[in-house]
C-alpha positions, 0 to 999 in steps of 0.5 A, a space after each residue: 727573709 723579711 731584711 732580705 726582702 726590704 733590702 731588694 726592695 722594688 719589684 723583686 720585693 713584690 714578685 719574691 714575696 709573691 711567690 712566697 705566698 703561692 708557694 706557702 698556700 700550696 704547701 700547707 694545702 699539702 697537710 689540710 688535704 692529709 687531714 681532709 680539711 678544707 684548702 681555705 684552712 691552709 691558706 690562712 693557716 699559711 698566711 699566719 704562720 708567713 705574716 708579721 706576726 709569726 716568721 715575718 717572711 713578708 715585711 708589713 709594709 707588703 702586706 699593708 700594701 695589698 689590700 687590692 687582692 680582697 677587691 679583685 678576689 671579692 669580684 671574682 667571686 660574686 661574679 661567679 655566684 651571680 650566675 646562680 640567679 637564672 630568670 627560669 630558676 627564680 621565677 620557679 622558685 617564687 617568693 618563697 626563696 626571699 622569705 627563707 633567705 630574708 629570715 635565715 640572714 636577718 635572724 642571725 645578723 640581729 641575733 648575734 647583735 644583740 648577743 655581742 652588746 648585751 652579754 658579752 658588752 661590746 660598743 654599740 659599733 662593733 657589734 652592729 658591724 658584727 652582726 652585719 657580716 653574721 647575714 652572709 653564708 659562703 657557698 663554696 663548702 656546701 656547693 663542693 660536697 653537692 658537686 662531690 657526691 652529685 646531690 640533686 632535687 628541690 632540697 639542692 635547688 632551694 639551697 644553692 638560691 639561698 646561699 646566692 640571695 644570702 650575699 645580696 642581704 648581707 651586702 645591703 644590711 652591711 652597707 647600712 651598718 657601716 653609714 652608721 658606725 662611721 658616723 657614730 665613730 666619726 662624728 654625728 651623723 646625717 640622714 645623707 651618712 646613711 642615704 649616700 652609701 645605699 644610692 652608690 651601691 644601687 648606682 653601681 648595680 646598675 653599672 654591672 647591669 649595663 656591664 652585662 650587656 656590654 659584655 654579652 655584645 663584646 663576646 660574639 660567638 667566634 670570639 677566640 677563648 683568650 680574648 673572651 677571658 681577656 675582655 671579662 677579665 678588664 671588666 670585672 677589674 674596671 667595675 671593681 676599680 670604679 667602685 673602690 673610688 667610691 668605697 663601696 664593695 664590688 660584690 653586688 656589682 659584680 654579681 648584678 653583672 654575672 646574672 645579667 650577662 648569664 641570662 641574656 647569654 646562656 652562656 656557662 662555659 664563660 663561668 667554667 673558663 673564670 674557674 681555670 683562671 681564678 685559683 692563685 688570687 683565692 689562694 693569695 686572697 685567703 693567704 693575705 687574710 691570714 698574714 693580716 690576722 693580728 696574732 697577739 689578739 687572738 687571746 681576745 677571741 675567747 669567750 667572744 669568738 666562741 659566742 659569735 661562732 655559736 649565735 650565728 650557728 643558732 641564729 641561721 638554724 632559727 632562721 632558715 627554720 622559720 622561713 621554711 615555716 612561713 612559706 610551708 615548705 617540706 619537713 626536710 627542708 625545714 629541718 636541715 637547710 640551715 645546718 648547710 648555711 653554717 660555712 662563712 668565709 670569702 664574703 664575710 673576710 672581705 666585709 672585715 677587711 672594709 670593717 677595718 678600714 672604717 673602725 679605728 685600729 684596735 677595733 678594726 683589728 679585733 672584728 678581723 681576728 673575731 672574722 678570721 678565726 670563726 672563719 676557719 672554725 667554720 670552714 672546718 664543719 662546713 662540709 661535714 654539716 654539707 654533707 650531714 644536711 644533704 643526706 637527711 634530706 634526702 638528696 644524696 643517699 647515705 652510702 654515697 662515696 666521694 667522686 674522684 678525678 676529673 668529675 669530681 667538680 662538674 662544669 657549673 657545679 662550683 663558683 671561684 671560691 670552689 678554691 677551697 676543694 681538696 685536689 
């Protein structure tokens, strides 16, 4: 397949090799769906076994050549996560949602940091960038067991606004690690290294702000269905576009643009419509991040894997423990939130991506089989730890069964990467 592609090379190159990847990930969804495992398993189980690296099906001059699907699947994503961050909710919620959010991330960000220099002796810069991407959580598992057994009260409420607030930290913590590392590995660095990427991200939030509002006074209410996707569709693609000219994630742009346009328009069907819409570019995204997991270094994951899967696991758990302490929340609460942050996935795999891109090769490459794997291993026991932590707290009760059909996934339940639910 691979000499077949290379030989027709052009367009037929790129729409066959496309196909083959949408036609992979739906099949192997076929298997994870008989094991009841998470879809996102598939597609990187998909992507691995297509890649250079196993079958070769997609020659590596494709895959080198498809970088810009992490960026349009990231602003999806964010997008769709930002509209978790209603005026109403927030101001309920008070301070107390940053706090927990603020510990969770951090506790496991400088937890796994100092466990990858100190016990297993990673540079300096790996386990910075390491740590970094350890901050972010990926709603999608925990948001499809709450949809799925329609869990409901404050444990739910706190949740969901943790997860979102999550990916802003981490956006922030990353940005701030990677001025560093790059300057480390480099050469010396600036106090403009570390000034620079902080101003463009705040820059570009306030471009998804104002790309909010925009968007609120293009979609009048007797805009027909198509051009509302058509218009939200360019916009996101422009801000992530702008922002990659500039080498910085679209994640806080874009979700600044999904929670401003959600609270100045009320609008939620726009959301629902995205989800339609969205599920070939999470399956090529995921896809994609498999076939770029560089096989002949998984032996390197070992002892170092299985430590940064376990610390993030102790750190989030410490974390969320703590700051549902300091800000004196229920005994429930405190007990269980940080066994429904154990999922990583969407935002930590686009973070490897830039990590790569920023690292030299060998590195790189070993931030992303470490991301990679743990990701699937964490996809595997999110649900499970979801639905674990939902009924110990009280908000799903223990003899729930699993919603089937259409309702299973009720409008405004779930983000874009509610890609990964079973069907």
């Amino acid at each position: 397949m691979e000499l077949f592609l290379e030989k027709v090379g052009g367009n037929a190159e790129i729409l066959i090799g496309l196909a083959v990847i949408l036609l992979s990930g739906f099949l192997f969804t076929r298997v994870t769906k008989k094991i009841k495992l998470p879809n996102v398993s598939g597609y990187i189980a998909a992507g691995i076994l297509i890649g250079p690296g196993c079958l070769c099906l997609i020659p590596q001059t494709m895959v080198d050549n498809l970088g810009f699907v992490s960026d349009i699947a990231l602003a999806f994503i964010a997008f769709g996560v930002g509209r978790f961050f209603k005026k109403e909710t927030l101001k309920e919620a008070g301070m107390s949602v940053i706090v927990i959010t603020l510990f969770e991330s951090l506790t496991a960000g400088l937890l796994v940091a100092a466990a990858m220099y100190f016990i297993f002796g990673m540079s300096g810069s790996m386990a910075l960038l390491l740590g970094a991407i350890a901050t972010a959580t990926a709603p999608a598992s925990t948001m499809m067991t709450i949809s799925q057994y329609h869990a409901r009260g404050d444990f739910v409420n706190t949740l969901l606004q943790v997860t979102a607030l999550d990916d802003v930290v981490c956006l922030l913590v990353f940005s701030l690690a990677a001025a560093v590392v790059t300057a480390a590995e480099f050469g010396s660095m600036a106090i403009s290294d570390i000034v620079m990427p902080v101003v463009y991200n705040v820059a570009f939030m306030a471009a998804g702000a104002l790309f909010g509002l925009i968007l609120k006074w293009l979609l009048w209410p007797h805009r027909s269905t198509d051009n509302r996707l058509i218009l939200v569709v360019a916009m996101l693609l422009g801000l992530s576009g702008l922002c990659t000219i500039f080498d910085v994630s679209p994640l806080l742009s874009c979700m600044i643009f999904g929670a401003v346009y959600r609270n100045k328009a009320h609008d939620k069907e726009l959301f629902d419509q995205i989800n339609t819409f969205t599920p070939p570019i999470m399956l090529m995204f995921f896809v994609v991040s498999g076939m770029n997991l560089d096989v002949g270094t998984l032996g390197s994951f070992g002892l170092v894997g299985i430590g940064y899967f376990l610390v993030r696991i102790a750190g989030k758990y410490l974390g969320a423990y703590l700051g549902c302490l300091a800000v004196k929340s229920e005994k429930k609460t405190r007990n269980y939130l940080g066994v429904a942050l154990v999922p990583q996935a969407g935002v930590a795999i686009g973070l490897s991506y830039l990590a790569q891109r920023i690292l030299p090769a060998d590195i790189g490459n070993l931030v992303m089989t470490i991301i990679l794997a743990s990701s699937v291993l964490y996809e595997l026991m999110g649900p499970a730890c979801a639905k674990f932590a939902l009924i110990r707290s009280g908000a799903i009760a223990p003899g729930a069964k699993i919603k089937t059909g259409p309702q299973s996934h009720p409008k405004g339940d779930c983000g874009p990467e509610a890609i990964i639910r079973s069907d």
